[in-house]
N, C-alpha and C positions, 0 to 999 in steps of 0.2 A: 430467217424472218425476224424484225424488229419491229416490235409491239411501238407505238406512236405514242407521245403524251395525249392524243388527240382519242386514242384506240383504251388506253386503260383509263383514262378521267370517263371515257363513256359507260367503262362498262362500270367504275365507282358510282356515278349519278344514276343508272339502271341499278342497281343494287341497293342505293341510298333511296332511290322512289320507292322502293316494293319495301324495305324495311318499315319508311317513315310514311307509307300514304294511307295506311290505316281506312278507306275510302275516301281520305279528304285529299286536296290537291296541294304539294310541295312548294314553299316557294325558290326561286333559284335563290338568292340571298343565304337559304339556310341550308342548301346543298353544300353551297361554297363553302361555307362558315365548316361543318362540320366536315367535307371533304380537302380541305386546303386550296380548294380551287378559284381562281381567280376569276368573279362573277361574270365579266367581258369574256373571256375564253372558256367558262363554260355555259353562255348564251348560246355562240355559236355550235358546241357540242347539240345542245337540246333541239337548234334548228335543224343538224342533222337527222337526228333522232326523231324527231316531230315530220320532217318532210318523208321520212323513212314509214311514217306510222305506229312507230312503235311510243311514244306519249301522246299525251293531249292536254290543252291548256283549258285552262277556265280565265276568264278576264278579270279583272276587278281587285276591290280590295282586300276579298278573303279569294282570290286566284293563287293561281299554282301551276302542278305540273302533275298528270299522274301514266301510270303506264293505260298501256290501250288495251291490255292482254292482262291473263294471269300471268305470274312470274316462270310457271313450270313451261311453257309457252314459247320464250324466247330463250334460246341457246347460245352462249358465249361465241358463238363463231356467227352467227346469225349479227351480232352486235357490232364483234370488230371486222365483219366484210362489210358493213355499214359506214362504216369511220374510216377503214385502212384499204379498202377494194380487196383486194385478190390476198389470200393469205402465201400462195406460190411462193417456194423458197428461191426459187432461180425466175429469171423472166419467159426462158422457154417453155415455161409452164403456167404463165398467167392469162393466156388466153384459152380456150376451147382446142385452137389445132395450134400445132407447136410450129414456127415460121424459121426455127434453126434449118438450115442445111446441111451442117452435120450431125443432125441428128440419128440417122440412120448407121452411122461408126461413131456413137457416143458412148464410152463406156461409163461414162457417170448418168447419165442420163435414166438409168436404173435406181439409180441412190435419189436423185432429185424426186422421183415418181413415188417411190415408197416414203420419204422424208414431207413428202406434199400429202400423202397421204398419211402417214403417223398426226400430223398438226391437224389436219382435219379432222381424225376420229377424237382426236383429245377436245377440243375447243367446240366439236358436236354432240358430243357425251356431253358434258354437263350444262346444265341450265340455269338461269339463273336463281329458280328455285334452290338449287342446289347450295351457291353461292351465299344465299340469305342464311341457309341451314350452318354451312358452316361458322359465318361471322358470329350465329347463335351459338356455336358449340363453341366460340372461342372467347364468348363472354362469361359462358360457366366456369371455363377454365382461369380464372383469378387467382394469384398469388398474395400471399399475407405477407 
């Protein structure tokens, strides 16, 4: 599985919202600025995310962007199956029923199932709350 510039710029703007929204709403402008992200391609990240429900806009001149949810709420996998669809390491396991034909003498087909699920339990364990906590533990840790 290969995380997308499209998969990790969303979960930095989810992260950069719950950091910086303080109750007020984000503007994209200042997402970008502080996440390197290029205001164009991370508009259409926020449409994903916004038609997904997970932000909400305010209009105007003091508008923005903020999340719809608390941050403990939304789970890193909840985010990039948003952006990337199916996290499935192999394609015979990106749908519901698996459409291989040899599935039934596949002897990797054991390793894909557990390896689809190892990515799952990680990426469903933490949440975004999570995420905030550590960039806060990584702010204390400064060097002179």
């Amino acid at each position: 599985m290969l995380v997308s510039t499209k998969g990790r710029y969303a979960l930095r703007t989810m992260v950069d919202l719950a950091v910086h929204g303080d109750g007020e709403p984000v503007k994209i402008k200042d997402i970008a600025s502080r996440q390197g992200i290029s205001g164009k391609y991370l508009e259409q990240i926020i449409a994903i995310l916004s038609r997904a429900g997970f932000v909400r806009s305010i209009r105007g001149n003091q508008g923005g962007y903020y999340l719809s949810r608390q941050a403990g709420e939304y789970t890193v996998g909840m985010i990039l199956r948003v952006t990337e669809g199916n996290l499935a390491p192999v394609d015979c396991l990106s749908t519901g029923k698996n459409p291989c034909t040899r599935q039934e003498g596949c002897v990797t087909l054991r390793l894909w199932r557990e390896l689809d699920a190892a990515i799952s339990g990680v990426v469903d364990r933490y949440t975004l709350e999570d995420l905030v906590q550590w960039q806060n533990e990584m702010k204390d840790h400064y060097v002179i």
